[in-house]
C-alpha positions as CSV (number, residue, x, y, z in Angstrom):
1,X,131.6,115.2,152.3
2,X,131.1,117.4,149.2
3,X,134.5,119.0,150.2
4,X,136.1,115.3,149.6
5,X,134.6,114.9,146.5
6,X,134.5,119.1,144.7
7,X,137.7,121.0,145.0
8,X,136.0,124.8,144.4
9,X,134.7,126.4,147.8
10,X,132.6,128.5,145.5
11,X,131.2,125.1,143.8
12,X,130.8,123.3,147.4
13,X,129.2,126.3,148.7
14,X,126.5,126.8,145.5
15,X,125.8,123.1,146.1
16,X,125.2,123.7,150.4
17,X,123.3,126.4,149.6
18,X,120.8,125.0,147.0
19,X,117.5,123.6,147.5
20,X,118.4,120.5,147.8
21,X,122.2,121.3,149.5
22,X,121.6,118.9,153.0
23,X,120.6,115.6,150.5
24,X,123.4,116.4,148.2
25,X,125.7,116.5,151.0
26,X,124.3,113.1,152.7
27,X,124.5,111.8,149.2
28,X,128.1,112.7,148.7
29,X,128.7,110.5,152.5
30,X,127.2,108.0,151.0
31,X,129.5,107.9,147.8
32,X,132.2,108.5,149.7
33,X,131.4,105.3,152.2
34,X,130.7,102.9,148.9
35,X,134.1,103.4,147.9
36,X,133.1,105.3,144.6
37,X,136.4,107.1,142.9
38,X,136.0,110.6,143.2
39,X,135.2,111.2,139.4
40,X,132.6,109.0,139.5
41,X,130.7,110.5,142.7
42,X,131.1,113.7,141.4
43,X,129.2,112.9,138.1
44,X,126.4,111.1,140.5
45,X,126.2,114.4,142.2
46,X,125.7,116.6,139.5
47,X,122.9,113.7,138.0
48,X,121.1,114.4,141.4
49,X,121.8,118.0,141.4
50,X,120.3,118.8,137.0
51,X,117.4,116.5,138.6
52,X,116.9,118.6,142.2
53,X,116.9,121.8,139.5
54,X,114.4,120.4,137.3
55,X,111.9,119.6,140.0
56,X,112.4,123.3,141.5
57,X,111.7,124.5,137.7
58,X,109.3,122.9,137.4
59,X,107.2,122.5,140.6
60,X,108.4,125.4,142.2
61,X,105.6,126.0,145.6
62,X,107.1,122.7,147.8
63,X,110.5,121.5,149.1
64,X,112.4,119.2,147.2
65,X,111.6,116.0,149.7
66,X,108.0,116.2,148.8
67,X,108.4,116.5,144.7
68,X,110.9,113.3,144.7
69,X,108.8,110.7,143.1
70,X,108.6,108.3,140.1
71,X,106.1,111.0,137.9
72,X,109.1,113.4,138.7
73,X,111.4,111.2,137.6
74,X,109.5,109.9,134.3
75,X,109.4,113.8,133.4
76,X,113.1,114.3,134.1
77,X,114.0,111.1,131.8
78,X,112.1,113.1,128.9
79,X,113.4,116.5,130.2
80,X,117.1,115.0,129.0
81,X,116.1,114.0,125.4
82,X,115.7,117.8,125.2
83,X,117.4,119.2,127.8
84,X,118.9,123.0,127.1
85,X,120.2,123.3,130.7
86,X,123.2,125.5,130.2
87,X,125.3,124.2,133.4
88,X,124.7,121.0,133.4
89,X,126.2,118.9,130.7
90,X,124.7,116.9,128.2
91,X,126.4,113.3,129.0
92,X,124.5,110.4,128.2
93,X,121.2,110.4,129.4
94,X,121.5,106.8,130.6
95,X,124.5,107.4,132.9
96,X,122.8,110.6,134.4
97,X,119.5,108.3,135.0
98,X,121.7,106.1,137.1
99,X,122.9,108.7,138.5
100,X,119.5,109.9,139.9
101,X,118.2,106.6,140.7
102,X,120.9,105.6,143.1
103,X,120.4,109.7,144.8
104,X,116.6,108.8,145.2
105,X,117.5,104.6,146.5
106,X,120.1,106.4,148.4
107,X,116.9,109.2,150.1
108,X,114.3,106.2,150.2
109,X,117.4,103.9,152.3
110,X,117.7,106.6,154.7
111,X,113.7,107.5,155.2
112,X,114.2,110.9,153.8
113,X,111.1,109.6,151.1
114,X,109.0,106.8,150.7
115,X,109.0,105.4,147.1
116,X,107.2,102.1,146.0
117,X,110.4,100.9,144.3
118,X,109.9,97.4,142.5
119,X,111.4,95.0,144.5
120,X,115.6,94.8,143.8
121,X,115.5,91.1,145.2
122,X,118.4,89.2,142.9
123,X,117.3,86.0,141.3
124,X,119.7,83.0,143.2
125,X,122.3,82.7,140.4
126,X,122.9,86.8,140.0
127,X,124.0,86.5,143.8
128,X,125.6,83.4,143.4
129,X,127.3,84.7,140.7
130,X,127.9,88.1,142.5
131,X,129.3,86.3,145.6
132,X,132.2,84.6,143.4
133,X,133.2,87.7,141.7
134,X,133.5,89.0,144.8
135,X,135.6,85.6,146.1
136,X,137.1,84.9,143.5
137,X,138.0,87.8,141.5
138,X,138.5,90.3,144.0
139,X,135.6,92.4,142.2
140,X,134.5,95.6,144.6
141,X,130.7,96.4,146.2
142,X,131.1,99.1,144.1
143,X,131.9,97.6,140.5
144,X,129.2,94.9,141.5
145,X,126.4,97.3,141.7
146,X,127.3,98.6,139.0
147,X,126.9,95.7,136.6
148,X,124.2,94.5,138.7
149,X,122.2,97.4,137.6
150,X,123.6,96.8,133.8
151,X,121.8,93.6,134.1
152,X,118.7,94.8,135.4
153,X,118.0,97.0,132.5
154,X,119.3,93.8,130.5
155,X,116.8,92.2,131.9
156,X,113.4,94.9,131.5
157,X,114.2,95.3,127.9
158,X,114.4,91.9,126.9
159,X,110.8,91.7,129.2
160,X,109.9,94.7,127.3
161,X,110.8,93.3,123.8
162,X,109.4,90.0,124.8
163,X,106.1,91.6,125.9
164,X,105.6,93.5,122.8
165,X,107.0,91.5,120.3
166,X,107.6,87.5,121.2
167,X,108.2,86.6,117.7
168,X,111.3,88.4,117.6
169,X,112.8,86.7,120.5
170,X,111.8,83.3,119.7
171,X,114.4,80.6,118.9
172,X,114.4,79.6,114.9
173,X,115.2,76.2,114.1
């Protein structure tokens, strides 16, 4: 699948032949099966990719399988703020995030690891409203996920904000 979505055979074969070269390649199916454009799988590739290198970096001894967790993933978040890796670029560290955490839903979905995620159950009206975009609008899985996802985050910082500072969120009348 990485042939379907890189056009270099010396870029498909660097990526087969890295540490983590059979997950990015199950990953790339799995992009590929989704319906994401090309473009867009390719950045989700190289998000997984900058993240297998910074686990290899930086807890060399084990395979990557076994160094796939959330304390790995905390350090990578910070890693970015900072982040001096010369072949990967320096997009926004919020898309490359993404990026990662569908790679790691997309290895715990398939058994390859066994993370603890927080549950991804929608509330009633998200699928509700989901379903009708899908009806009505014609609105892809794909695009769906996508701002499914935006809304989650929507939702943790306002719990966040709300958490630490409820007088900021409160109505004034």
């Amino acid at each position: 699948m990485l042939s379907e979505i890189f056009k270099s055979r010396a870029r498909i074969q660097i990526l087969r032949d890295g540490p983590g070269g059979l997950l990015l390649e199950g990953f790339a199916q799995c992009l590929s099966e989704a319906g994401y454009a090309t473009i867009t799988a390719r950045k989700h590739l190289r998000a997984a990719e900058h993240f297998i290198h910074f686990i290899n970096w930086n807890d060399r001894p084990s395979p990557p399988e076994r160094k796939l967790n959330k304390q790995s993933l905390v350090r990578f978040e910070r890693h970015l703020s900072r982040c001096q890796c010369q072949q990967y670029s320096h997009a926004s560290p919020q898309k490359v995030v993404h990026g990662v955490h569908l790679f790691l839903n997309h290895l715990r979905d398939t058994g390859i690891i066994n993370l603890p995620w927080a549950s991804n159950h929608d509330p009633a009206l998200l699928s509700a409203f989901c379903q009708w975009m899908h009806q009505q609008r014609g609105i892809s899985d794909v695009t769906l996920v996508q701002e499914v996802e935006h809304q989650r985050r929507i939702d943790l910082l306002y719990g966040q904000l709300r958490g630490r500072h409820p007088e900021a969120l409160a109505c004034k009348g």
